[in-house]
KOLMAR-422681 format. One record per residue (C-alpha): residue number from 0; residue in three letters; x, y, z. Coordinates in steps of 0.2 Angstrom, whole numbers, plus 5000, padded with zeros to 4 digits. Example, Ala and Ser with C-alpha at 12.3 -4.5 7.8 and 13.67 -1.06 7.14 Angstrom:
{i 0, aa ALA, px 5062, py 4978, pz 5039}
{i 1, aa SER, px 5068, py 4995, pz 5036}
***
This chain:
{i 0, aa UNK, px 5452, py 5863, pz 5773}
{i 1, aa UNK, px 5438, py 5876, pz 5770}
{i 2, aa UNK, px 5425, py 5864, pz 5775}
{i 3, aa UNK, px 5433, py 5860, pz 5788}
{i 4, aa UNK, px 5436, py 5877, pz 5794}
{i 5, aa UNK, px 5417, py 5882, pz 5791}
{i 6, aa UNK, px 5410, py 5865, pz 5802}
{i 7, aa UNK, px 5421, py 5866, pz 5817}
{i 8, aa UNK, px 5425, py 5886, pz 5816}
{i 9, aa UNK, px 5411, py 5902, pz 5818}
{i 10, aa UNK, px 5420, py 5917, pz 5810}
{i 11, aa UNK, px 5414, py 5931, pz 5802}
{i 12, aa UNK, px 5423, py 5927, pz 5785}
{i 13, aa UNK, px 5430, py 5911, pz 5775}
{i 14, aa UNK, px 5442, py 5918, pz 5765}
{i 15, aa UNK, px 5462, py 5910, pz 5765}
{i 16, aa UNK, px 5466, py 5930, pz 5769}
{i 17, aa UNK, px 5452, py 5930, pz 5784}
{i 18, aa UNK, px 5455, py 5913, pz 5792}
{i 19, aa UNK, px 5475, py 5915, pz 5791}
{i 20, aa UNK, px 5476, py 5930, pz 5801}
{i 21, aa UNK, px 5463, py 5924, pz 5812}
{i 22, aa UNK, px 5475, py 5907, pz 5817}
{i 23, aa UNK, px 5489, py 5913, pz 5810}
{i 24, aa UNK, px 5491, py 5930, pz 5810}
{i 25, aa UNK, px 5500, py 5930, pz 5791}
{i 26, aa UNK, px 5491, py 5935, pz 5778}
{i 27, aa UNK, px 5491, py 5932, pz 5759}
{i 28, aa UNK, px 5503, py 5941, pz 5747}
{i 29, aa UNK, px 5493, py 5958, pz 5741}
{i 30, aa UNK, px 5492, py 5955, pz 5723}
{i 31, aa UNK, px 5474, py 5962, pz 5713}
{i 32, aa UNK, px 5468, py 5948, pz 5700}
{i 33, aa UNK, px 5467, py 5960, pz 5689}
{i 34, aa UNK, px 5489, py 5964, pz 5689}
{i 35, aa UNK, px 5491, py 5945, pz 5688}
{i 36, aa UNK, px 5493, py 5945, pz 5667}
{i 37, aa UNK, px 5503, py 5960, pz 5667}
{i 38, aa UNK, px 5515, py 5954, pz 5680}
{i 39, aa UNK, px 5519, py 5938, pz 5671}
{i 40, aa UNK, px 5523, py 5947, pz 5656}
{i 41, aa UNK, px 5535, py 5961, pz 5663}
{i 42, aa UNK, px 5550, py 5954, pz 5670}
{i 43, aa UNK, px 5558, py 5943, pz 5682}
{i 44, aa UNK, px 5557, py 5953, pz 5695}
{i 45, aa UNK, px 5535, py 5955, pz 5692}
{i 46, aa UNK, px 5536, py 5938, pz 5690}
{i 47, aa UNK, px 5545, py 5933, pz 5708}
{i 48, aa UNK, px 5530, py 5942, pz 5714}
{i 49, aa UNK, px 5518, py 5933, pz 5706}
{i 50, aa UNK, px 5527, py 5916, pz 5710}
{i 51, aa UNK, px 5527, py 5921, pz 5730}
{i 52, aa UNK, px 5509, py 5923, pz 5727}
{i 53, aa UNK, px 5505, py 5906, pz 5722}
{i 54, aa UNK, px 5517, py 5900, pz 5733}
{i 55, aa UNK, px 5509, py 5909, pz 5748}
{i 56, aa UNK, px 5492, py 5902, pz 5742}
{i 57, aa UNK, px 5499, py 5882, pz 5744}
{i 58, aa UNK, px 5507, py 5886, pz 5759}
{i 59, aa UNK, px 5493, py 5894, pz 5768}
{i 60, aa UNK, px 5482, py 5879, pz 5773}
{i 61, aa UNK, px 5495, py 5869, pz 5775}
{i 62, aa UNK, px 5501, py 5879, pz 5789}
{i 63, aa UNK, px 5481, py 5879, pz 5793}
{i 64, aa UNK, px 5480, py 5859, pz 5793}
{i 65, aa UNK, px 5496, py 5859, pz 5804}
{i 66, aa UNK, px 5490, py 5872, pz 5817}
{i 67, aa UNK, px 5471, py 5866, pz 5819}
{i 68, aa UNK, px 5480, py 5848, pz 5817}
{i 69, aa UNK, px 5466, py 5841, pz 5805}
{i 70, aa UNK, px 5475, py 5827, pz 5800}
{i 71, aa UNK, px 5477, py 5821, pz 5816}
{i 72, aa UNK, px 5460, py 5822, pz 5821}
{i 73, aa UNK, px 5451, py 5815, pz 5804}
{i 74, aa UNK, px 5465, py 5802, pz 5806}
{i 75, aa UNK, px 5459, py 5798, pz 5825}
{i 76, aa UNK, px 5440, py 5801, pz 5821}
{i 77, aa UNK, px 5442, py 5787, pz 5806}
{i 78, aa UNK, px 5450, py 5774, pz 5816}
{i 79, aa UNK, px 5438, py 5778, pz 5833}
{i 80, aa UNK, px 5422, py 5776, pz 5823}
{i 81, aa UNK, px 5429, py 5763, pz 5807}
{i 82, aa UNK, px 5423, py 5775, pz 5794}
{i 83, aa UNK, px 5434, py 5780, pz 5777}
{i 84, aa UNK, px 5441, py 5798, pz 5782}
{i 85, aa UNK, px 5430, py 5803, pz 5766}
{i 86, aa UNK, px 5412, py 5799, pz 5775}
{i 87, aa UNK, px 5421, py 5814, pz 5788}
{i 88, aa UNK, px 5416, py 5826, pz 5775}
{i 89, aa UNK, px 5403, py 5818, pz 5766}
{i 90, aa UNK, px 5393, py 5810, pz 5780}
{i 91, aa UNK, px 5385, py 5817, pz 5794}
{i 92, aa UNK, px 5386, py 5807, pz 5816}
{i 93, aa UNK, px 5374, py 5793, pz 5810}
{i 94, aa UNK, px 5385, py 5783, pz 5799}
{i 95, aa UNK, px 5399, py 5786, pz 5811}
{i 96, aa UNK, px 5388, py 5777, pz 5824}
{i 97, aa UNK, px 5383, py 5766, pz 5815}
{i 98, aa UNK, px 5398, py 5759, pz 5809}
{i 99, aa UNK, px 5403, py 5756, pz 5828}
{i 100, aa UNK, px 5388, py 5744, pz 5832}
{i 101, aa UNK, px 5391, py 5733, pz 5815}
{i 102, aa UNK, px 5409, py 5732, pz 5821}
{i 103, aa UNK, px 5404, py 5728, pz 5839}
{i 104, aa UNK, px 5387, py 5716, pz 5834}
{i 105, aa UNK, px 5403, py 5706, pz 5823}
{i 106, aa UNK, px 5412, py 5705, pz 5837}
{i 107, aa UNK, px 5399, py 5697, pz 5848}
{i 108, aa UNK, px 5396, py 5686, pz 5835}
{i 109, aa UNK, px 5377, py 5694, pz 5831}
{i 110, aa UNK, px 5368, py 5700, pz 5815}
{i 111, aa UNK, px 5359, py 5718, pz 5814}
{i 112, aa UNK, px 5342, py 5716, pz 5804}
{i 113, aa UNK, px 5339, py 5727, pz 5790}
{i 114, aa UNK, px 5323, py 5734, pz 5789}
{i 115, aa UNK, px 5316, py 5749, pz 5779}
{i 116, aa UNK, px 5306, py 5759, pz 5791}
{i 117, aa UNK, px 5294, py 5774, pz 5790}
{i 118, aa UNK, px 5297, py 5792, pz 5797}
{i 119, aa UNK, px 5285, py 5793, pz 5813}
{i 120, aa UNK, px 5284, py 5812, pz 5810}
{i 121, aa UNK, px 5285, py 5812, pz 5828}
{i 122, aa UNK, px 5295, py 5826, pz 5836}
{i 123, aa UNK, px 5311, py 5822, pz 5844}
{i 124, aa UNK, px 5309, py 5828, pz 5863}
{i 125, aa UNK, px 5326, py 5836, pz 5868}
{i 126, aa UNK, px 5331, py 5837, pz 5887}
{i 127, aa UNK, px 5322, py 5848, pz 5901}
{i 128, aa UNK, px 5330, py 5865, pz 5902}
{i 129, aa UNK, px 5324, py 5874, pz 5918}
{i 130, aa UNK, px 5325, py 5893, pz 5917}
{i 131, aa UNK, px 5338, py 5903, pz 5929}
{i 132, aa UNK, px 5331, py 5914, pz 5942}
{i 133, aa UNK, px 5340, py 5929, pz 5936}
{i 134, aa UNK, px 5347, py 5941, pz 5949}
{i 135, aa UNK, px 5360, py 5947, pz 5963}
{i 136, aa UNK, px 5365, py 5931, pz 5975}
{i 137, aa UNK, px 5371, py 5934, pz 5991}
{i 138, aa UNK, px 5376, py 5916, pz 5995}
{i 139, aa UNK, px 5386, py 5904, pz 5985}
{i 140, aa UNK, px 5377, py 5896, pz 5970}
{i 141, aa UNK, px 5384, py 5879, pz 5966}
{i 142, aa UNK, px 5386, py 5872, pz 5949}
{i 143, aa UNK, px 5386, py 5853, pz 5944}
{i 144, aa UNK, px 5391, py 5846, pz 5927}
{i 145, aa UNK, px 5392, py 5829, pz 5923}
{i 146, aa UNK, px 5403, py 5817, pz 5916}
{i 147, aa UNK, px 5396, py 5811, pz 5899}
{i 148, aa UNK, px 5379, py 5813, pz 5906}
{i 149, aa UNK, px 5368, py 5805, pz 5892}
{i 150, aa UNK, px 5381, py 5789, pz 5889}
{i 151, aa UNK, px 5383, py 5787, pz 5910}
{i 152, aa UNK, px 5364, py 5787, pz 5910}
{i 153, aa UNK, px 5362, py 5773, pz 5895}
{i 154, aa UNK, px 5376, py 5764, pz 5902}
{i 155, aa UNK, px 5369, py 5764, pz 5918}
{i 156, aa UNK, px 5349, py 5758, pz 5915}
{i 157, aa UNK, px 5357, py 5746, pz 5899}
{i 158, aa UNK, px 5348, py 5755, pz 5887}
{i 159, aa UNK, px 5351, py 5746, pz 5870}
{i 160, aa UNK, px 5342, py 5739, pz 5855}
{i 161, aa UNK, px 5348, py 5723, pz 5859}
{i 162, aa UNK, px 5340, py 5724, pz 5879}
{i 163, aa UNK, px 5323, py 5732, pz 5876}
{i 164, aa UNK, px 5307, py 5720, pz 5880}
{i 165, aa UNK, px 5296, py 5725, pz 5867}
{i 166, aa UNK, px 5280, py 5720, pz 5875}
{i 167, aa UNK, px 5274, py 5723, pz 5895}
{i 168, aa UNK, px 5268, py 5703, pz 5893}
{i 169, aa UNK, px 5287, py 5698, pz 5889}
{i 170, aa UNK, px 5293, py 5708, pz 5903}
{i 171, aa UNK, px 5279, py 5700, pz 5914}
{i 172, aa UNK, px 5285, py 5684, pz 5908}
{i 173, aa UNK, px 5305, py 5685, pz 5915}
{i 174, aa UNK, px 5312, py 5681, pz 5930}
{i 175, aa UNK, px 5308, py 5693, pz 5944}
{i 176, aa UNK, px 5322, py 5706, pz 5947}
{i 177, aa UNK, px 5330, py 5702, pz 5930}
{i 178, aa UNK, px 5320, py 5718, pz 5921}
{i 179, aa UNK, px 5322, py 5737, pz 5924}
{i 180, aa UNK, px 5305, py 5747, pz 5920}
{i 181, aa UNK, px 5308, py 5766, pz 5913}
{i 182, aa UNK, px 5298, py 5781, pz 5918}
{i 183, aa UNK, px 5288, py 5780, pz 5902}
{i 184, aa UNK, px 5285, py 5764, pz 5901}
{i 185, aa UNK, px 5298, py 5752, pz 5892}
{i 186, aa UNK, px 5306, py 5737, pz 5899}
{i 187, aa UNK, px 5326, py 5735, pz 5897}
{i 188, aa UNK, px 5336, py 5718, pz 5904}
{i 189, aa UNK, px 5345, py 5723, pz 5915}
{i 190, aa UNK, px 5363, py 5724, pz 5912}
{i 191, aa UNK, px 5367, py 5709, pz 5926}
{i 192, aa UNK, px 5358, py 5698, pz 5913}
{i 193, aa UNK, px 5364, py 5704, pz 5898}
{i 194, aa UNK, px 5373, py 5720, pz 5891}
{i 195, aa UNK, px 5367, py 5729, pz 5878}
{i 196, aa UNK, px 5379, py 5734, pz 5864}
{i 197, aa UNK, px 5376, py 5752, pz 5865}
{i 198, aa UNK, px 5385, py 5752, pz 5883}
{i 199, aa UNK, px 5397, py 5741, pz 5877}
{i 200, aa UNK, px 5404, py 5753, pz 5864}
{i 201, aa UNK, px 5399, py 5768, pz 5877}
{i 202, aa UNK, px 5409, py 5760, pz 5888}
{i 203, aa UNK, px 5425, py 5754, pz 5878}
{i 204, aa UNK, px 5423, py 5773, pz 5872}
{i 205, aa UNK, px 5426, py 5781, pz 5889}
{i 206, aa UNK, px 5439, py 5768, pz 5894}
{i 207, aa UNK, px 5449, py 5775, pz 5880}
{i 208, aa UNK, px 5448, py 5792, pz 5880}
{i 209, aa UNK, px 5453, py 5791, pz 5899}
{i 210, aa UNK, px 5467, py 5782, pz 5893}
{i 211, aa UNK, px 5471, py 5793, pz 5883}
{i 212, aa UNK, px 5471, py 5810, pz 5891}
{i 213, aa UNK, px 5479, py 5801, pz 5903}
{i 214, aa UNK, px 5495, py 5799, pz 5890}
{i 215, aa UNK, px 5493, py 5814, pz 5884}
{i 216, aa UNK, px 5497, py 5824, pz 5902}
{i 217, aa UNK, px 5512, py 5811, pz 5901}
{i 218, aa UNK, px 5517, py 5815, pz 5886}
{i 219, aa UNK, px 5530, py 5826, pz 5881}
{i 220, aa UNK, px 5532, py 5823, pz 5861}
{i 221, aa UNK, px 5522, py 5838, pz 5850}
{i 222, aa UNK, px 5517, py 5825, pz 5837}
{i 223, aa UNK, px 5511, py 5812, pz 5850}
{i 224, aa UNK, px 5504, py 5824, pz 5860}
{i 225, aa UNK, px 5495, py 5832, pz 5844}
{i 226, aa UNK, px 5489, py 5812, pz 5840}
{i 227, aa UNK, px 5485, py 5807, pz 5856}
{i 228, aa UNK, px 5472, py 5824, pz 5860}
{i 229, aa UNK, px 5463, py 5821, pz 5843}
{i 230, aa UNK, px 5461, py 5804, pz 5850}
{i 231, aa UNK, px 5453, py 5809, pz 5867}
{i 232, aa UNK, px 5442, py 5822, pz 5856}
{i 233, aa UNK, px 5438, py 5807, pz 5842}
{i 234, aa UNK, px 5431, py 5797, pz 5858}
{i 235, aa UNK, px 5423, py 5811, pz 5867}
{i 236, aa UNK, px 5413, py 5816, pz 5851}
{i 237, aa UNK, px 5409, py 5796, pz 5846}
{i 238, aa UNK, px 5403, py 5795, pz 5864}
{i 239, aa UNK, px 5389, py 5808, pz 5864}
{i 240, aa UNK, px 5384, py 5806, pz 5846}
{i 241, aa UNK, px 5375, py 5789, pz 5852}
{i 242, aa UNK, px 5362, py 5795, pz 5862}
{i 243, aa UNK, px 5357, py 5806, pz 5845}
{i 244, aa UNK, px 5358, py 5790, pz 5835}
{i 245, aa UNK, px 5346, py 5783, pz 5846}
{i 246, aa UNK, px 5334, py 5795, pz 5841}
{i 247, aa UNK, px 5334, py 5798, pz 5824}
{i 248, aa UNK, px 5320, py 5799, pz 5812}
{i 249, aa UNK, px 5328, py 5794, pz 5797}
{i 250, aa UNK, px 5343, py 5784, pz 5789}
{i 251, aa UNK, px 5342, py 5770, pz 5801}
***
């Protein structure tokens, strides 16, 4: 429960006493460690004390896991990505990718090769970030933001492994309007030839999470409702991990 607490959650402290009156505004049962001896060798009543202690030290981060529905969402994140609920802890977003192409390359019937490669040392460019002219506006400043900008853009140009012309001669060498030519300089098949499997799995992903929150504006039950938005968030995160994956030094 902690760990989970500490990935998902800034806070100024990590104690049970911090983070339940933070989400739950109980706290734990005032008890020095110092007392505890002595009030299991008093008397029933210093030792009802001490069981309520204990007690509220169990009961605590299950009340935690129930209000920041963990199960849910580890359980949704698990069957999204095909990934034992233990690799939610123990792994970090590659694996969790990962697993998502094996299970869609089986399904198209293909085999991934397995090849140790090198660390480049090159550094990972991240995306432009213009600078805001900072002052008073008299006139309306309009503000875009895309829908799952990065997987819209991979989906849209087919940008996959599986469709990328390694060479300029190869892309030379296929049928005229069959090729798409990046900015930099790579060649993809188009996805009217053939579509990658990245884009498959991007687009299956936002399929289902439209799905979902769909159901989960319908729905009225607290438990499916509690399932159903750990889905859409399980989907949401799988979806704009891939781009990341994509770029990744190491572990592929």
């Amino acid at each position: 429960m902690m760990q989970v607490i500490i990935r998902d959650h800034k806070l100024k402290s990590y104690s049970l006493n911090s983070v339940s009156y933070h989400f739950l505004k109980e706290q734990k049962e005032d008890v020095p460690h110092k007392i505890i001896s002595d009030l299991q060798n008093q008397d029933e009543f210093t030792r009802r004390r001490l069981a309520i202690y204990c007690l509220k030290d169990a009961y605590l981060p299950l009340r935690l896991m129930e209000k920041l529905m963990c199960v849910f969402n580890l359980t949704e994140m698990a069957r999204v990505t095909g990934v034992p609920i233990t690799f939610l802890f123990t792994r970090g977003q590659q694996i969790k990718v990962a697993s998502q192409l094996y299970r869609k390359a089986r399904q198209l019937d293909l085999v991934i090769p397995v090849r140790r490669v090198e660390p480049s040392g090159e550094k990972y460019e991240g995306a432009t970030v213009i600078e805001p002219n900072r002052g008073f506006y008299k006139d309306p400043i309009a503000t875009l933001d895309f829908a799952s900008l990065y997987p819209s853009i991979m989906m849209a140009h087919n940008l996959c492994y599986s469709t990328l012309i390694p060479t300029k001669r190869e892309a030379d060498s296929m049928p005229e309007g069959t090729v798409e030519r990046t900015p930099h300089g790579d060649y993809f098949v188009k996805k009217e030839v053939k579509k990658g499997i990245l884009p498959l799995i991007l687009e299956e992903l936002i399929t289902a999470r439209k799905q979902a929150k769909k159901e989960l504006k319908e729905a009225t039950d607290p438990f499916v409702k509690g399932v159903l938005d750990g889905r859409q968030l399980a989907l949401k995160i799988s979806a704009n991990s891939v781009y990341g994956f994509t770029g990744a030094q190491v572990g592929q």
